[in-house]
TILUMDREN-25592 format. One record per residue (C-alpha): x, y, z; residue in one letter. Coordinates in steps of 0.02 Angstrom, whole numbers, plus 50000, padded with zeros to 5 digits. Layout:
REM TILUMDREN-25592
XYZa ...
END
This chain:
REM TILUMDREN-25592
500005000050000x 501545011650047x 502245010349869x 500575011049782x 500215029349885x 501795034149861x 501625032349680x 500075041749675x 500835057249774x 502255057949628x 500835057049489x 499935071849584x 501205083549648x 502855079549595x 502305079949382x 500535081149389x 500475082749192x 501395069749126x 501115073448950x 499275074748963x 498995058349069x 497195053849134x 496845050649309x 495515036549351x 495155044649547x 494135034549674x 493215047449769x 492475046549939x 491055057350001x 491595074150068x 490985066750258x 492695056250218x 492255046650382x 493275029950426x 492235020650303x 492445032250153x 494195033650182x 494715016350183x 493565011950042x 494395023949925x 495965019149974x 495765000449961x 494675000849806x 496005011549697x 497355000849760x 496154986149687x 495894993749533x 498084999349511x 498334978749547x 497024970149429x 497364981149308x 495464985149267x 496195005849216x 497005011649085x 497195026449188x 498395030249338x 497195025349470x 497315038149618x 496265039949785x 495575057049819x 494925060049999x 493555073449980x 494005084350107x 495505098350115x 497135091750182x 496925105150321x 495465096750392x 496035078250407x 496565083950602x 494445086850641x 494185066950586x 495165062250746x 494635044550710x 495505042650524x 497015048750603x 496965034650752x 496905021650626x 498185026750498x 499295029250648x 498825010850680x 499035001950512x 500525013750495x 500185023150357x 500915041350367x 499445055550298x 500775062150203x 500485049150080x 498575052650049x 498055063749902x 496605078849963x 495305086049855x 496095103249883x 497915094149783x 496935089249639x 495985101049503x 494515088949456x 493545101549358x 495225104349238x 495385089349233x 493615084249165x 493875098749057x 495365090248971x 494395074548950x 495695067449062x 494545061749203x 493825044649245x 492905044549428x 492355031149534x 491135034649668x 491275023949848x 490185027849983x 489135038149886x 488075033849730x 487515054249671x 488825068949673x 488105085549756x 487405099049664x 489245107849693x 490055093249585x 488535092749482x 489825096149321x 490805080849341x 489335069349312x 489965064249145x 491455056249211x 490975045449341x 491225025549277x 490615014649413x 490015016749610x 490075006049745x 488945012749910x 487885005050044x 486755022150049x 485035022649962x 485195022649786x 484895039249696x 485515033149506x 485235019149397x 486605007649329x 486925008049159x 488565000849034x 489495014149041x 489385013749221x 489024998049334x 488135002149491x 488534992349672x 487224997849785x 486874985649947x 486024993450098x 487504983250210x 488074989850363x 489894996250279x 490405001450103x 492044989950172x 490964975550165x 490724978549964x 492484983549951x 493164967150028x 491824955149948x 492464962349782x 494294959949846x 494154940249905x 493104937549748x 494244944249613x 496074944149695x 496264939049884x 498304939749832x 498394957449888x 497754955650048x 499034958950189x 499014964250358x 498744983050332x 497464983150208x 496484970750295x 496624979150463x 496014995050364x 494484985750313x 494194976650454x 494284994150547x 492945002250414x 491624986950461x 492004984950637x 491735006650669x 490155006850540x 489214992550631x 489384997350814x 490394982350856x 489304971950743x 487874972450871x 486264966650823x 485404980350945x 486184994050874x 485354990650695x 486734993050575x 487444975850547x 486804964650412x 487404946950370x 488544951450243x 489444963350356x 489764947350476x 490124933350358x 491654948250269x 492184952850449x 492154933950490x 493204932250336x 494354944050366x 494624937750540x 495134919750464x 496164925950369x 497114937150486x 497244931050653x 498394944150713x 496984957850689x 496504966150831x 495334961350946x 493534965950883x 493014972651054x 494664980751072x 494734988950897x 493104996050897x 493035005351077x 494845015251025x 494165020350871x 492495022950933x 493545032151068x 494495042950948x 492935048250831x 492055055950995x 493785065151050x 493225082451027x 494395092551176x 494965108851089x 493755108750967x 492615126050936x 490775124850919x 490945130150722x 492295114350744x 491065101950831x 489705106650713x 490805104350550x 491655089150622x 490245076750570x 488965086150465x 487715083850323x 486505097550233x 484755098550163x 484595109750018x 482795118449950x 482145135649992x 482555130150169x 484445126750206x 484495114150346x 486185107550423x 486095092750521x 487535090350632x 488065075650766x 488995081250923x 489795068251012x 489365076251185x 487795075351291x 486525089451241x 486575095951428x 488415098451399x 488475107051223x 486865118651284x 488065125651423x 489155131351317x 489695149551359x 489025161451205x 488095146251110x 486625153551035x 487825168850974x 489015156350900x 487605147450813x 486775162150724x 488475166650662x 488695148150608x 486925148950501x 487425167750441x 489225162350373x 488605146450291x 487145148950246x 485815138350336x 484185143450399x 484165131150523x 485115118950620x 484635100650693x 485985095150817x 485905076550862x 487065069850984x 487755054251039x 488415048651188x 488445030151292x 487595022951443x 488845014251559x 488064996351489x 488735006351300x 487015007451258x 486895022551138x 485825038851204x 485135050751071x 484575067751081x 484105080050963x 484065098850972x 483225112250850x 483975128450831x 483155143750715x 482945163650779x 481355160250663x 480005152450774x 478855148050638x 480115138250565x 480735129550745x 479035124250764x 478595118750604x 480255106550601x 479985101150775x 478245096550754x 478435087350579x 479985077650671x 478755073850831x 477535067450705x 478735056750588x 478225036350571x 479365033350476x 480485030250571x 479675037350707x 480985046650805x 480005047250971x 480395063751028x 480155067451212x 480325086051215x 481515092251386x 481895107151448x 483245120451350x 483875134951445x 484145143351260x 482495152851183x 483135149551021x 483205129451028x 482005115251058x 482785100851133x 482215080751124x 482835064951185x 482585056351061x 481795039051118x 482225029050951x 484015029250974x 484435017250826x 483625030250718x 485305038050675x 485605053650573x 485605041650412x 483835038050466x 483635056450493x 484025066050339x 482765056550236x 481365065950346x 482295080950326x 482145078850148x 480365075450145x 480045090550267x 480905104850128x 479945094450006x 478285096150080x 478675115650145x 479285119349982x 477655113249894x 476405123549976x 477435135750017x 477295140050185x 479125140650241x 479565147050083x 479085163150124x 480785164450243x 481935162950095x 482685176649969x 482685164349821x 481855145549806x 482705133149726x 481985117949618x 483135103849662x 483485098949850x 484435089349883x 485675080950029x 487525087350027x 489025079950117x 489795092550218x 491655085550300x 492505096350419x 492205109450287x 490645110750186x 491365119150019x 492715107250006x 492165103449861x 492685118849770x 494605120349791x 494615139849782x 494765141949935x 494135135250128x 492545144450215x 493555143750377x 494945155850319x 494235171450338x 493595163750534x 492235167050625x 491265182650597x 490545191550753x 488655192350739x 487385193850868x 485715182450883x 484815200950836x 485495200650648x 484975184450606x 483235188850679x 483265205650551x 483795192550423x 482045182650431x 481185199550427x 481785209550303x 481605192050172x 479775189950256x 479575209450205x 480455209550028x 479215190649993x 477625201650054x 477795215749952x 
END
């Protein structure tokens, strides 16, 4: 794996235009969690050793180079397998678009099966996908579609790894699997509703095979450990660190904090730092679920709503209470901020993959008739669900949100915000 990286970093930035080569990149989704990671990683080093490119085959985290340090947990585990970061390739090192341009680009979705609307222009060159997420596209012979609802993309990776060539199987790229299935299924416990019997019978396999990984147990509760690490980090930080996006006329962020809600509400300055959060990104609202552990590791869920609008708190919060599908079971508590609704959330294996669908529905529905649409400057046609990593643009390598910082804005502008948009829509 060292030498195939290594390879790829002397393609990319060393002579990156070797008279006018292609790239064939395996791209990740721009959360570039553990499982996205290792998939791209494992499935372009598949691809560079059965020969199935023409191409130089390259993985391409989706994420800026400067934010690999917020996904605490994909640094634990390179650290582990031994694999320096140095040798990974960011979407910030690589110019996709010129690429495409050039006709030089062949792209291989893991992890995700339908590019965002910010990546809408690379469509064209994407050749195959391999994701466990609901599928969004249809397959076709130009590109072959993989879509399982398993518990890990890993689990495809590694089925299509034993079937084809097991030969390139070692230590390190099992362990990086292994890692990916083991994190993705909660331990592959049947209560926590993510493992499937595919995930099992590829961990199983992988176990066999390797009898020097590391303890299941073990291996999951360090990396498990890691991901929820979040000492030193800002609230723009914690909010970034593991966060997702509706898009309509209504811009909804949906962000999990790995800290009890009673903990992040105490925050010193919250709801300020919140409003600037929605001002500076652009959201008109923001769902907050966290995630912590009951001393028998049972996981506790509880979801917050924050908006300075409170027609469109309430509106959210009562479409969530009402939601069969999954039903969430919302048991409203008490929040010492004005500005946010607060839940436990009695459905705790309804995660935040369970979660944005509803969101989706919600703009949807608002959109249709209207009602919340009213809040917004401009409506949009298409929503849709974007990927946000540690940095939500990182798709557009111009330049990172987070470099001109935080702006200082009170909870008062973002409340002249809704009016003066209510005012412009009524006249």
């Amino acid at each position: 794996m060292e030498e195939f990286l290594t390879s790829c970093c002397e393609a990319v930035k060393v002579n990156p235009d070797p008279a006018g080569s292609g790239f064939h990149v395996v791209l990740g989704n721009e959360a570039c969690d553990v499982d996205s990671m290792v998939c791209a990683l494992t499935y372009a080093y598949f691809l560079s050793k059965t020969g199935r490119s023409e191409t130089l085959v390259v993985p391409l985290l989706n994420i800026r180079q400067s934010d690999l340090l917020l996904r605490s947990d994909n640094v634990y585990l390179l650290r582990q397998v031994g694999l320096s970061p140095d040798l990974l390739l960011f979407r910030d090192q690589l110019d996709l678009r010129a690429l495409h341009r050039d006709g030089r680009l062949r792209l291989t979705l893991v992890d995700h099966n339908v590019l965002p609307s910010s990546d809408s222009d690379l469509e064209g060159a994407v050749v195959e996908v391999i994701d466990h997420h609901l599928l969004e596209r249809d397959s076709s012979p130009s590109c072959p579609v993989t879509v399982e609802t398993v518990g890990s993309c890993a689990t495809l990776v590694t089925e299509r790894i034993i079937q084809k060539v097991p030969e390139i199987l070692d230590q390190q790229v099992a362990q990086l699997l292994y890692a990916a299935v083991v994190l993705d299924c909660v331990n592959m416990a049947p209560s926590a509703g993510k493992v499937t019997p595919k995930d099992s019978q590829f961990a199983a396999a992988l176990e066999s095979r390797f009898p020097a990984l590391p303890p299941r147990g073990a291996l999951f509760q360090t990396l498990q450990d890691a991901k929820f690490d979040v000492s030193g980090l800002n609230t723009e930080q914690m909010l970034l660190k593991d966060m997702k996006a509706v898009s309509g006329s209504l811009n909804v962020a949906v962000s999990v904090l790995y800290i009890t809600l009673e903990d992040f509400l105490q925050r010193a300055g919250l709801e300020a730092e919140l409003s600037g959060f929605c001002l500076k990104f652009g959201f008109d609202l923001l769902l907050l679920m966290t995630i912590s552990f009951s001393q028998s590791r049972e996981p506790i869920r509880e979801l917050a709503v924050f908006s300075h609008s409170a027609a469109c708190r309430q509106e959210v919060s009562h479409y969530l209470e009402q939601a069969r599908d999954p039903a969430l079971n919302l048991c409203p508590i008490s929040s010492p901020r004005p500005h946010i609704t607060a839940y436990r959330q009695g459905n705790s294996l309804a995660s935040r993959k369970k979660l944005l669908p509803l969101v989706k529905d919600f703009v949807k529905e608002r959109d249709g008739d209207g009602r919340l649409g009213d809040m917004m400057e401009e409506e949009e046609e298409e929503e849709e669900e974007s990927r946000f990593p540690p940095t939500p643009m990182n798709s557009l390598v111009e330049g990172c949100p987070l470099d001109g910082g935080l702006p200082h804005i009170s909870a008062l502008d973002l409340e002249e915000k809704f009016s003066k948009m209510a005012d412009r829509r009524g006249n």
